[in-house]
ZAKE-214776 format. One record per residue (C-alpha): residue number from 0; x, y, z. Coordinates in Angstrom, 3 decimals. Layout:
REM ZAKE-214776
<site><k>NUM</k><u>X</u><v>Y</v><w>Z</w></site>
...
***
This chain:
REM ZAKE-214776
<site><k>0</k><u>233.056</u><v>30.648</v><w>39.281</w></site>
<site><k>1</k><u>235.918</u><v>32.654</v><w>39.822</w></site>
<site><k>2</k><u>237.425</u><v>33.105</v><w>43.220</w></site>
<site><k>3</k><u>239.316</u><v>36.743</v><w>43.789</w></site>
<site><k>4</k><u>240.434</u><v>38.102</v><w>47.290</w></site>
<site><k>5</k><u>240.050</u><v>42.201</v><w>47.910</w></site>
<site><k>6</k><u>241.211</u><v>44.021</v><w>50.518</w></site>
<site><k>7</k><u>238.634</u><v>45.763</v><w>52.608</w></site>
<site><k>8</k><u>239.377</u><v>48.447</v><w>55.124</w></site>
<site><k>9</k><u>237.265</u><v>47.776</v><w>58.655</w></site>
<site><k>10</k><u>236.933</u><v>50.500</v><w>61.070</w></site>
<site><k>11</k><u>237.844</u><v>50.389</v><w>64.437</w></site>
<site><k>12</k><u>236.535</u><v>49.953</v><w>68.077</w></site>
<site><k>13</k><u>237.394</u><v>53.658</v><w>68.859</w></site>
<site><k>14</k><u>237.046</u><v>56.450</v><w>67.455</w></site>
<site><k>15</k><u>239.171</u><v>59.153</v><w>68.054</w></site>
<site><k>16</k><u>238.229</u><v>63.033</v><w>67.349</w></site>
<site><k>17</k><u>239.502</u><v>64.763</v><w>64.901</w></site>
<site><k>18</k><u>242.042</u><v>67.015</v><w>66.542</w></site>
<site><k>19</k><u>243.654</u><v>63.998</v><w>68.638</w></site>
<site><k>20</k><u>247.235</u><v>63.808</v><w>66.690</w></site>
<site><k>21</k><u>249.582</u><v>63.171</v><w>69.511</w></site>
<site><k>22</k><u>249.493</u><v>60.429</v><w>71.343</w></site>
<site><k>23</k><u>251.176</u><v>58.904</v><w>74.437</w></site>
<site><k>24</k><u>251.120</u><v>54.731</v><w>75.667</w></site>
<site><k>25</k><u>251.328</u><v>53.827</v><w>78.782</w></site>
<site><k>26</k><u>251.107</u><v>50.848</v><w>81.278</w></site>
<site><k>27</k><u>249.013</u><v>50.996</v><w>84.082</w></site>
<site><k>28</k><u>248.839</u><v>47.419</v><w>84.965</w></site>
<site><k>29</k><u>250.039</u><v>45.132</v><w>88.270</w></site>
<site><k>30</k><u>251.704</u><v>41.996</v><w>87.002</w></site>
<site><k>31</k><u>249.722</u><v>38.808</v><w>87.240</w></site>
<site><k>32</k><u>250.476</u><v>36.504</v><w>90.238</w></site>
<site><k>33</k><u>252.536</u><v>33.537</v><w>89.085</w></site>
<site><k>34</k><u>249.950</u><v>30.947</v><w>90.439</w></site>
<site><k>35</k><u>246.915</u><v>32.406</v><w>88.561</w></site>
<site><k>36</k><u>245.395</u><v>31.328</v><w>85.686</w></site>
<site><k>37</k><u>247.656</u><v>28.549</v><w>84.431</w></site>
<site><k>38</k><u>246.406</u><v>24.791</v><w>84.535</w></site>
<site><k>39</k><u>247.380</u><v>21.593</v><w>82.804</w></site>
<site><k>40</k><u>245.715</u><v>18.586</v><w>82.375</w></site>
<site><k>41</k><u>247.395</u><v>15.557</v><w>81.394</w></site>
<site><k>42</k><u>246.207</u><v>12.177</v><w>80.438</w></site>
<site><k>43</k><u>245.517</u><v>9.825</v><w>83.700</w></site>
<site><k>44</k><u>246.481</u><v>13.113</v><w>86.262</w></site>
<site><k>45</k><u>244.146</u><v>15.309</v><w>87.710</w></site>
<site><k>46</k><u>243.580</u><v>18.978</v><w>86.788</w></site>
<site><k>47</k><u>246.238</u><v>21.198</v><w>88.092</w></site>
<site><k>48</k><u>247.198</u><v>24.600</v><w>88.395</w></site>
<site><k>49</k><u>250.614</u><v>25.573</v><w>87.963</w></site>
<site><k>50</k><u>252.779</u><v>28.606</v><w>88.818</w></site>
<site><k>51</k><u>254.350</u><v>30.623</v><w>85.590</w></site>
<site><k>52</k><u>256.254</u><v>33.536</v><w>85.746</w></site>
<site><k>53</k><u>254.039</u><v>36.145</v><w>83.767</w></site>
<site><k>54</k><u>255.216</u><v>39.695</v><w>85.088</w></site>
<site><k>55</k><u>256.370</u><v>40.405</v><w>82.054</w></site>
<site><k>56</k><u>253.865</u><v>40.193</v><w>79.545</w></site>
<site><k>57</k><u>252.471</u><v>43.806</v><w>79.557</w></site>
<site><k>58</k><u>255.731</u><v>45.400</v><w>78.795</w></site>
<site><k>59</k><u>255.875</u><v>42.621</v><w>75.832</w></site>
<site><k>60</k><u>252.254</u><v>43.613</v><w>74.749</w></site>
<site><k>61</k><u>252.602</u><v>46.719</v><w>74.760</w></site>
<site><k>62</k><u>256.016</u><v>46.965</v><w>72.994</w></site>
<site><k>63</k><u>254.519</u><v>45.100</v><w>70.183</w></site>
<site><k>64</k><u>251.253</u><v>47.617</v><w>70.198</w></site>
<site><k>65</k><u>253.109</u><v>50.685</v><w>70.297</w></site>
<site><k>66</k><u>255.318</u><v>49.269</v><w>67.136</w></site>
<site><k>67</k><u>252.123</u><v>48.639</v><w>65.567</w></site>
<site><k>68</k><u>250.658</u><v>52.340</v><w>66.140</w></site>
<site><k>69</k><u>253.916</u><v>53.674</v><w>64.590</w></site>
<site><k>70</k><u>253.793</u><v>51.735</v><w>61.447</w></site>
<site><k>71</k><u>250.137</u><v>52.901</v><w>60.687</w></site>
<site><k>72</k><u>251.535</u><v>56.334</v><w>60.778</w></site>
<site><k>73</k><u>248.199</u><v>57.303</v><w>62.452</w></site>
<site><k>74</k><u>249.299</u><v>59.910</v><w>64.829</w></site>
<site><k>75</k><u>252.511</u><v>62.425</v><w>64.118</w></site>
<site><k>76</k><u>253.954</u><v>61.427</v><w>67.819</w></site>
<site><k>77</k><u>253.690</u><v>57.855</v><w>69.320</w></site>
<site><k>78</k><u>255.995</u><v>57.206</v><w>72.644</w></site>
<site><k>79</k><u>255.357</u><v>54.446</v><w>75.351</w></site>
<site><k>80</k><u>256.198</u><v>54.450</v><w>78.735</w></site>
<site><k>81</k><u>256.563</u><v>50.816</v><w>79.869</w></site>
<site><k>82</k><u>257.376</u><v>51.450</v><w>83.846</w></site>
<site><k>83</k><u>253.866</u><v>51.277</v><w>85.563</w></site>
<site><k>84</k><u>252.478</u><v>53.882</v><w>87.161</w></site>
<site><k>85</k><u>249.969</u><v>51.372</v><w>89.209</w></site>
<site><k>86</k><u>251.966</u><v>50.520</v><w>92.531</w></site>
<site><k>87</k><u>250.723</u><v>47.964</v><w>95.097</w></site>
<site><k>88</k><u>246.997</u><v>48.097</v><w>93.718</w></site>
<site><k>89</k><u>244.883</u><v>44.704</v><w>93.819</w></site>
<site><k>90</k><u>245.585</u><v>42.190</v><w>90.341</w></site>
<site><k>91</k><u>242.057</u><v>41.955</v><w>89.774</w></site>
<site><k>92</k><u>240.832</u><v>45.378</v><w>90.527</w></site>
<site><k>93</k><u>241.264</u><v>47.567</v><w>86.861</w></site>
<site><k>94</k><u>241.106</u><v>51.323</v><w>87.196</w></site>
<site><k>95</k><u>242.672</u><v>53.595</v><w>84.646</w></site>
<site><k>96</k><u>245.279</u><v>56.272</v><w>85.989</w></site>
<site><k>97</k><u>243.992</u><v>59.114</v><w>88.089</w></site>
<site><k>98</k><u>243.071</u><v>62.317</v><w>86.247</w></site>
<site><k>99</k><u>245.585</u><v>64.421</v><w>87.837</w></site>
<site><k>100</k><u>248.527</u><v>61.969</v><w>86.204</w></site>
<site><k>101</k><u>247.432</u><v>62.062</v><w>82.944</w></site>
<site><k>102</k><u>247.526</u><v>65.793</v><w>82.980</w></site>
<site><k>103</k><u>251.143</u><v>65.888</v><w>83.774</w></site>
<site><k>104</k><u>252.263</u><v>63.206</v><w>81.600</w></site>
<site><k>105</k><u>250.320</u><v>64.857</v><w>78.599</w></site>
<site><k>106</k><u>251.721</u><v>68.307</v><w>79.847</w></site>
<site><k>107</k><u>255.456</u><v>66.751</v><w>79.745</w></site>
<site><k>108</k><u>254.833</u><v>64.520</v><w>76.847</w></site>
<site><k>109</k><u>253.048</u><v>67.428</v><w>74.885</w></site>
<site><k>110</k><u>250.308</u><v>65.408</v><w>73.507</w></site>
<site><k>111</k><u>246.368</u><v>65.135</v><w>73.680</w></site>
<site><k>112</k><u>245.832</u><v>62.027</v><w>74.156</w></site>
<site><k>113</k><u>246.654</u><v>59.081</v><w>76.482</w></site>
<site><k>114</k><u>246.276</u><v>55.103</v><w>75.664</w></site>
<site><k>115</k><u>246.601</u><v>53.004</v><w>79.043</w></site>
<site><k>116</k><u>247.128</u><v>49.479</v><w>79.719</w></site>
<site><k>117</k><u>245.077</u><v>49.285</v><w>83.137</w></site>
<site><k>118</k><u>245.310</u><v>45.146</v><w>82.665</w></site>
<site><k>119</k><u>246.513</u><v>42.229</v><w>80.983</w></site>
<site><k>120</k><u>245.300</u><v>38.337</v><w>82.183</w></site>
<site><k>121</k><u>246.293</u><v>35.641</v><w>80.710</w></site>
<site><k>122</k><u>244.277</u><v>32.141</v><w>81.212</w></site>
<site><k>123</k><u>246.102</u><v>29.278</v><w>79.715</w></site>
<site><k>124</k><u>245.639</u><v>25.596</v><w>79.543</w></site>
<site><k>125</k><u>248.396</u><v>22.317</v><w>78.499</w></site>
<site><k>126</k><u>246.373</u><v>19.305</v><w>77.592</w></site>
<site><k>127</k><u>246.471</u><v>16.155</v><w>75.344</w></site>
<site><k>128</k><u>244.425</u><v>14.262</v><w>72.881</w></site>
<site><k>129</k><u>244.334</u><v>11.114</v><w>71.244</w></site>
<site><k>130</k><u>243.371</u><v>10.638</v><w>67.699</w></site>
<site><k>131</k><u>241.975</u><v>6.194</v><w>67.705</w></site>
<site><k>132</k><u>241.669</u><v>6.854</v><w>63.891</w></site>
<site><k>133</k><u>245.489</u><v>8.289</v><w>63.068</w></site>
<site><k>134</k><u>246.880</u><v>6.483</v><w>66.403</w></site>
<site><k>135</k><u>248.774</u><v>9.860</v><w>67.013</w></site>
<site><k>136</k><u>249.022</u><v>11.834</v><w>70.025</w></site>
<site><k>137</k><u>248.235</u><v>15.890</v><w>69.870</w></site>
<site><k>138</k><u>249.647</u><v>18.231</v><w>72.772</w></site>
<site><k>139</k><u>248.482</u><v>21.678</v><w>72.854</w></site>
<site><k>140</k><u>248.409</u><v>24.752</v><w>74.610</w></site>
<site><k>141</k><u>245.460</u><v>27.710</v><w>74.166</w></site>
<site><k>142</k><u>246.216</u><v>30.986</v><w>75.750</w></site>
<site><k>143</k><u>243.343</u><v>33.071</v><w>75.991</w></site>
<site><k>144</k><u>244.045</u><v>37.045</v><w>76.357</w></site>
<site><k>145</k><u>242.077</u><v>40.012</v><w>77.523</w></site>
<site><k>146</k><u>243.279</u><v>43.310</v><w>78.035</w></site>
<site><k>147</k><u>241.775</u><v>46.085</v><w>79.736</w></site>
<site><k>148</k><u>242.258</u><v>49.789</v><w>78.247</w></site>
<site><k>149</k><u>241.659</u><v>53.360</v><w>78.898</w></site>
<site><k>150</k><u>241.767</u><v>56.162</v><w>76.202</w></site>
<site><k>151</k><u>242.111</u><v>59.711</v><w>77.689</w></site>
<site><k>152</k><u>241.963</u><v>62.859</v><w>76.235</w></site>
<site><k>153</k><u>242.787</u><v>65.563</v><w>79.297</w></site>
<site><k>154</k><u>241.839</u><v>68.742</v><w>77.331</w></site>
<site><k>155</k><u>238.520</u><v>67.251</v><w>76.531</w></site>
<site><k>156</k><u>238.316</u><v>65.636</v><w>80.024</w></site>
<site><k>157</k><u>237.068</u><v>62.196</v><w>78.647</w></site>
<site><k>158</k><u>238.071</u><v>58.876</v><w>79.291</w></site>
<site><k>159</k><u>236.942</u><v>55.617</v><w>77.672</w></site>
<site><k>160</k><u>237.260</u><v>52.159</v><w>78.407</w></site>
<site><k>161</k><u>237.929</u><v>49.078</v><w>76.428</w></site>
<site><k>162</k><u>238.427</u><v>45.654</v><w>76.570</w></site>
<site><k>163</k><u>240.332</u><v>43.174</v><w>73.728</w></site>
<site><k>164</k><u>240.034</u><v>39.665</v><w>73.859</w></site>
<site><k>165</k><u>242.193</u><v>37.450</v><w>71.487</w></site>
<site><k>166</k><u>243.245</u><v>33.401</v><w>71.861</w></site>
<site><k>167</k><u>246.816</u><v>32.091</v><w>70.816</w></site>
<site><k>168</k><u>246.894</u><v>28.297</v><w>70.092</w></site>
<site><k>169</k><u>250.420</u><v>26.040</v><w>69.710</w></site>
<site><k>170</k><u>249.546</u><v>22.286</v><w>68.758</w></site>
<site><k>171</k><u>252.273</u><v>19.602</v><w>68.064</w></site>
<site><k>172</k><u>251.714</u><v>16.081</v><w>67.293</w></site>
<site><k>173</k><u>253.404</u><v>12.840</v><w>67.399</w></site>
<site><k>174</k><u>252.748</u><v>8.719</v><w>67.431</w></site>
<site><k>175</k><u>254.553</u><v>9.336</v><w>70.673</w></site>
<site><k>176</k><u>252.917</u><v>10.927</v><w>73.655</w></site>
<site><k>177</k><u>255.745</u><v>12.331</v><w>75.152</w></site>
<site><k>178</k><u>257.187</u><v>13.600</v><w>71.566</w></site>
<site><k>179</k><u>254.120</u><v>15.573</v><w>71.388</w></site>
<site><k>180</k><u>254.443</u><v>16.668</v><w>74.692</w></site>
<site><k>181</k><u>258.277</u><v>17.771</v><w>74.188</w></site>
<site><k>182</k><u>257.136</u><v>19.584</v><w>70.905</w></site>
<site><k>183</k><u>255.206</u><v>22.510</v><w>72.747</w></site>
<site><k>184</k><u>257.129</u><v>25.442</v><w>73.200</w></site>
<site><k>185</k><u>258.308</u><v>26.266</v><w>77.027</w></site>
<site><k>186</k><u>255.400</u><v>27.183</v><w>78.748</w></site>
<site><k>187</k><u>256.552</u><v>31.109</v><w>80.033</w></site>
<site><k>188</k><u>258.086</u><v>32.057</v><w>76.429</w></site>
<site><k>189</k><u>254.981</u><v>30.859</v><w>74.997</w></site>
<site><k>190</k><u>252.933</u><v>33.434</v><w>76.666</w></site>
<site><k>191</k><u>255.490</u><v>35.997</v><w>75.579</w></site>
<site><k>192</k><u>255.276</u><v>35.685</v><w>72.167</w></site>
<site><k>193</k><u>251.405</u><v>35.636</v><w>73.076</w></site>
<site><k>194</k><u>251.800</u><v>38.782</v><w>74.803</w></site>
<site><k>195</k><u>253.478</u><v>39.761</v><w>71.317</w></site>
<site><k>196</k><u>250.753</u><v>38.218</v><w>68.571</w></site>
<site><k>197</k><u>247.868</u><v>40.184</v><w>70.739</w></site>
<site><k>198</k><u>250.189</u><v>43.292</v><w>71.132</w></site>
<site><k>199</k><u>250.808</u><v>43.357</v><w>67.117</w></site>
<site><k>200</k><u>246.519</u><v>42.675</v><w>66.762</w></site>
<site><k>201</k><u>245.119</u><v>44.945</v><w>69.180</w></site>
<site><k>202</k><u>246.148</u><v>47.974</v><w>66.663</w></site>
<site><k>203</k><u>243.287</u><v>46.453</v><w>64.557</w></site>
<site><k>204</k><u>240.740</u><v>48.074</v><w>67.295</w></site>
<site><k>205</k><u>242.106</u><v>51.629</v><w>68.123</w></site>
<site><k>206</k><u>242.996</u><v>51.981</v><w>64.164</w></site>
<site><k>207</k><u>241.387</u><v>51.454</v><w>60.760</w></site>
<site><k>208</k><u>242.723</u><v>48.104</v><w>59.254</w></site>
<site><k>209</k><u>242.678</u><v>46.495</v><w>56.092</w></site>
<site><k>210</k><u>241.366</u><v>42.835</v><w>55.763</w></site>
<site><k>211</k><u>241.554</u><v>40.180</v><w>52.843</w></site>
<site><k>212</k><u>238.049</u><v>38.813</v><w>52.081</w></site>
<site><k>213</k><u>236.777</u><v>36.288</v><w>49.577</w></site>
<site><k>214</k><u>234.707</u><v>37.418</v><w>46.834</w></site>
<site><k>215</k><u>233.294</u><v>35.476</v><w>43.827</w></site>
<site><k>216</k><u>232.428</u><v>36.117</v><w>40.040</w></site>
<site><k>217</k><u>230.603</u><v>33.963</v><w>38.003</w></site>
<site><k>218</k><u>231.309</u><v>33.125</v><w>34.577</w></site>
<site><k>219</k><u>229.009</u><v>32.418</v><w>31.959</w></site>
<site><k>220</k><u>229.599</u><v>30.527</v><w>27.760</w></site>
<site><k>221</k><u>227.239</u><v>32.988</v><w>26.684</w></site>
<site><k>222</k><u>229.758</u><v>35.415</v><w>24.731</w></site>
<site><k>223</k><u>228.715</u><v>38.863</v><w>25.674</w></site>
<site><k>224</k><u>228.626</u><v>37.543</v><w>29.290</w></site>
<site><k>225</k><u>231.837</u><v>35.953</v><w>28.393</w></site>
<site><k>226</k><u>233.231</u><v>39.578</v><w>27.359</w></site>
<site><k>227</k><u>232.861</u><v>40.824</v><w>30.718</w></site>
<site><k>228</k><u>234.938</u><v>38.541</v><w>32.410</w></site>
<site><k>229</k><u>238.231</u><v>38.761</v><w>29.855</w></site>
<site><k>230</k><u>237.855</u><v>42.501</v><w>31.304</w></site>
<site><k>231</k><u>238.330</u><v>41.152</v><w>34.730</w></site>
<site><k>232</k><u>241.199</u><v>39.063</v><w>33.844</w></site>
<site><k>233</k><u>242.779</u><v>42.021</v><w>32.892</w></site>
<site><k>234</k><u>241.492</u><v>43.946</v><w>35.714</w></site>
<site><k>235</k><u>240.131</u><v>46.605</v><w>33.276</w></site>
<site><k>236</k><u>237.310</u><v>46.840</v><w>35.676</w></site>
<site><k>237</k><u>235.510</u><v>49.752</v><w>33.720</w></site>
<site><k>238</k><u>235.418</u><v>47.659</v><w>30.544</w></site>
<site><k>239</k><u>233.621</u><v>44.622</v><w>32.745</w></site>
<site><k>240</k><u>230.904</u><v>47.078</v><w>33.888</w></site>
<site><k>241</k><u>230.485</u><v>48.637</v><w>30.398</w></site>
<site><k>242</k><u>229.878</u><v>44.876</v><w>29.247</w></site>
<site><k>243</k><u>227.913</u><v>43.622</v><w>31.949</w></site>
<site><k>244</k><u>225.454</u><v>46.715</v><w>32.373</w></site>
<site><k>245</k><u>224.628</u><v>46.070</v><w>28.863</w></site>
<site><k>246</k><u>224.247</u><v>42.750</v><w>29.175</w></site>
<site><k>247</k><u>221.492</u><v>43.762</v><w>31.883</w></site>
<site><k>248</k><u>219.312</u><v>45.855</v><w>29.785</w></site>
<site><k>249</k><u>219.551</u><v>43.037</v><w>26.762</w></site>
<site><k>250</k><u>218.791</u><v>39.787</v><w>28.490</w></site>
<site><k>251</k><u>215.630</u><v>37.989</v><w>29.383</w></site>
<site><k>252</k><u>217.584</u><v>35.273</v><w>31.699</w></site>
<site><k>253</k><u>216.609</u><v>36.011</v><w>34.900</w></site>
<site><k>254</k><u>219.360</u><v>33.375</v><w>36.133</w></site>
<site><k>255</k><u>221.880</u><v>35.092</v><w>33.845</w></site>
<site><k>256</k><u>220.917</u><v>38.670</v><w>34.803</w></site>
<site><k>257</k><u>221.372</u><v>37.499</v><w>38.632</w></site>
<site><k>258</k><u>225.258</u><v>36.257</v><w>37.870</w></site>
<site><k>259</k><u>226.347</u><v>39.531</v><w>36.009</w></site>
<site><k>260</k><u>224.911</u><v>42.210</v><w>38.880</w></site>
<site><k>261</k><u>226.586</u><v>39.974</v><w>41.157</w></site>
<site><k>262</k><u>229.359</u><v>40.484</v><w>39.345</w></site>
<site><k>263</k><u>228.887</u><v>44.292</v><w>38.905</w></site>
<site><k>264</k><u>228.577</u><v>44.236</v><w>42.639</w></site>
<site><k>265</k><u>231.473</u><v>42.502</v><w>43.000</w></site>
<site><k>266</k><u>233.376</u><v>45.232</v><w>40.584</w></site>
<site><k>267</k><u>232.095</u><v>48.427</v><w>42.412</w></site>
<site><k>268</k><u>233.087</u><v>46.684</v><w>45.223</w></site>
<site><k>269</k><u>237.342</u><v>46.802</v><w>43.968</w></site>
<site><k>270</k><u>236.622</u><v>50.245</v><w>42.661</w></site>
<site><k>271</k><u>235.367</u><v>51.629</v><w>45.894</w></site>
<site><k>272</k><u>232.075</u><v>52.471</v><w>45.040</w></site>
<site><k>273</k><u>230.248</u><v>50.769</v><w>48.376</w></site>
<site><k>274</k><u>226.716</u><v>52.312</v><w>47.158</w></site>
<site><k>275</k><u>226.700</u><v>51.503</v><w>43.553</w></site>
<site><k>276</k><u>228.135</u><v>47.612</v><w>45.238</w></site>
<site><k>277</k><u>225.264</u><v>47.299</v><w>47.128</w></site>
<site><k>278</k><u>222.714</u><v>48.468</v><w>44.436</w></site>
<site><k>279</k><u>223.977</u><v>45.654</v><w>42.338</w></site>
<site><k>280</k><u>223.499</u><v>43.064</v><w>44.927</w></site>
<site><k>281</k><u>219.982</u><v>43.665</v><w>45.594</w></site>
<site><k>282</k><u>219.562</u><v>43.425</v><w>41.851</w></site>
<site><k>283</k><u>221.014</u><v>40.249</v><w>41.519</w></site>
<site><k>284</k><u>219.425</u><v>38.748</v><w>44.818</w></site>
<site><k>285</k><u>215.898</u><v>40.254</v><w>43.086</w></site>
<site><k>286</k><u>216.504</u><v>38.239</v><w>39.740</w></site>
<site><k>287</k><u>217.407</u><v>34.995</v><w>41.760</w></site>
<site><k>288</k><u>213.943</u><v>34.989</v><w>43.232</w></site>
<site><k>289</k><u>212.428</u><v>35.357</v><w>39.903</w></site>
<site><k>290</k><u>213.583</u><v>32.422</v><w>38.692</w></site>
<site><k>291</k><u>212.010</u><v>28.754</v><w>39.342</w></site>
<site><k>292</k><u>214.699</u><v>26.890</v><w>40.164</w></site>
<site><k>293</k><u>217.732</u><v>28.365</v><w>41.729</w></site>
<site><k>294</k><u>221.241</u><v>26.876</v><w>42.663</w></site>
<site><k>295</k><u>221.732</u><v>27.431</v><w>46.699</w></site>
<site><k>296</k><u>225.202</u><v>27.416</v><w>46.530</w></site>
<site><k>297</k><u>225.146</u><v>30.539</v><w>44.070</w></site>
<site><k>298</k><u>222.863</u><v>32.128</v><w>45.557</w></site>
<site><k>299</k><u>224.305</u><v>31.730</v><w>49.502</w></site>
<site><k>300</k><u>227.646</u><v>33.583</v><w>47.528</w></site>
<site><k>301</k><u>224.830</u><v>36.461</v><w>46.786</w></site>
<site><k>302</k><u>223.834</u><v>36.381</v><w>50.055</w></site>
<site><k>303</k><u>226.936</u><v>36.499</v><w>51.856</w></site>
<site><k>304</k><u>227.958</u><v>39.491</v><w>49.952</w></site>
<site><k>305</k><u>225.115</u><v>41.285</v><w>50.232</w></site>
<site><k>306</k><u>225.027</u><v>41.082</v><w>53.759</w></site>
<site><k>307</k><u>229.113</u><v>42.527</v><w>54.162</w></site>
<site><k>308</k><u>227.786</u><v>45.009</v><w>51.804</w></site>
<site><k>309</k><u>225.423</u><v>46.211</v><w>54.027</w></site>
<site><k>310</k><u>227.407</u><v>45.971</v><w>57.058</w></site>
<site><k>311</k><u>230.117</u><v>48.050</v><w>55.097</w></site>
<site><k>312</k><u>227.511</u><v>50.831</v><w>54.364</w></site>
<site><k>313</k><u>226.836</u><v>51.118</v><w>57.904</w></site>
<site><k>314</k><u>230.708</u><v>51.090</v><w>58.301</w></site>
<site><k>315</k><u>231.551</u><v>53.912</v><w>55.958</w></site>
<site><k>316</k><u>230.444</u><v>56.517</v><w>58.075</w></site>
<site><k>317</k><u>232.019</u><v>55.290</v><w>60.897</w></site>
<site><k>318</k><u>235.313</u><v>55.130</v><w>58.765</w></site>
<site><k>319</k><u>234.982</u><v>58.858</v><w>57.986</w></site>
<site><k>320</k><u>234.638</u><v>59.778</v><w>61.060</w></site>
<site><k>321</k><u>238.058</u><v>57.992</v><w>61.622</w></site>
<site><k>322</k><u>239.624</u><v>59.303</v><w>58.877</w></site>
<site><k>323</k><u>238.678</u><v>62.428</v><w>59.562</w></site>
<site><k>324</k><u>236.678</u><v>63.001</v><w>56.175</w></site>
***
């Protein structure tokens, strides 16, 4: 078999309409309390919480977000406004900004729609390990994220919510305990570049993204099977299919015939061709249960795809909508 990666492009969480082309970021958070949410737990102590100074980590977030909106080049205006407009209001208690101040800042700011940070809690934990087999200590530190958002459009008069949850992990590891200890990053600029990573991520869910995926081709002695895949070494794609659909209508190997409409899936799949992809896959899934004896691991690659396949069917309309085709 032959392993290739492709890049796939995955829709997002939201969908914005059509006409929304000017866009605004704001924060509309209250900073978390320096004694919530952090704990460590060491070897021989008890459970603790500790205080960390975290006011800081929506302006971080969202100056990583907003960097990532302008780089995607989704919307022809992207500014953010990084002073909150939430003053005094509860931590815990999330509620986006009142209608009436969205309205002026979109008025002043001249665009049609609002993104708001209403929210941004952090839950971290410092703890230890040992490893009897390597005799080494590990140290680590998981911060887990989640970010609450509004999306407003004030012309329209509609306002959704949502909520991003992402988890940033530093390890470090010595035969020493207190080496591994030492090799963690200090605790507060940790969560910063946190704030950062998720910042930079949460694009992914207001804006199309691409994403690398595994795919596989399998490769065959027989020669007019063969001929198929010197086309995809050369990535002359419509050669391969030429090949392999003839190879199709010729052979009686049911086994064989599975392996080169994967591979035909696999090939509409590069070309863009999500439908013709798909076709292909049930074809080949449809010869493997022909056949008497059949080679799980092959046919769990068959399976796999098919299933994305299907999922990115149900995805392409979404996309459109997205892309505004």
């Amino acid at each position: 078999m032959l392993y290739t990666n492709i890049d796939v492009l995955r829709p997002a969480k939201i969908t914005f309409p059509a006409d929304i082309d000017r866009v605004w970021i704001i924060n509309n958070s209250e900073p978390q309390p320096v004694d919530y949410g952090h704990v460590t737990e060491l070897f021989n102590e008890k459970r603790r919480k500790i205080s960390v100074d975290a006011d800081s980590l929506a302006i971080f977030s969202l100056a990583a977000f907003a960097e990532a909106v302008e780089e995607k080049e989704f919307f022809s205006i992207t500014g953010v406004e990084y002073n909150s407009l939430k003053k005094g209001s509860d931590f815990l208690l999330t509620s986006p900004p009142a209608d009436s101040a969205v309205a002026d800042l979109a008025r002043i700011k001249q665009v049609n729609g609002i993104i708001s940070l209403n929210r941004i809690i952090v839950n971290d934990d410092v703890a230890e390990i040992f490893n009897q087999e390597d005799n080494t200590f590990t140290a680590y530190m998981e911060a887990r994220y989640e970010k609450h958002w509004s999306i407003h459009y004030p012309e329209k008069q509609q306002v959704f919510n949502l909520i991003t949850k992402d988890t940033v992990y530093w390890e470090s590891e010595s035969y020493y305990r207190q080496r591994a200890l030492n090799g963690l990053p200090d605790r507060r600029d940790a969560l910063i570049d946190g704030a950062l990573i998720t910042g930079g991520r949460d694009v992914n869910k207001f804006i199309p993204y691409w994403e690398e995926v595994e795919r596989y081709f399998f490769s065959s002695n027989n020669k007019a099977f063969k001929q198929g895949m010197d086309a995809v070494y050369k990535k002359d794609w419509d050669v391969a299919i030429t090949n392999w659909e003839s190879y199709l209508l010729k052979s009686n190997n049911d086994i064989q015939k599975a392996k080169a409409a994967h591979n035909l899936a696999v090939v509409y799949e590069i070309k863009g061709n999500i439908e013709k992809a798909y076709e292909y896959s049930n074809k080949s899934l449809e010869c493997f249960m022909n056949t008497v004896v059949v080679n799980y691991q092959h046919l769990l690659f068959v399976i796999e795809q098919n299933t994305d396949l299907k999922t990115r069917l149900a995805e392409l309309k979404v996309l459109n909508r997205q892309l505004g085709e």
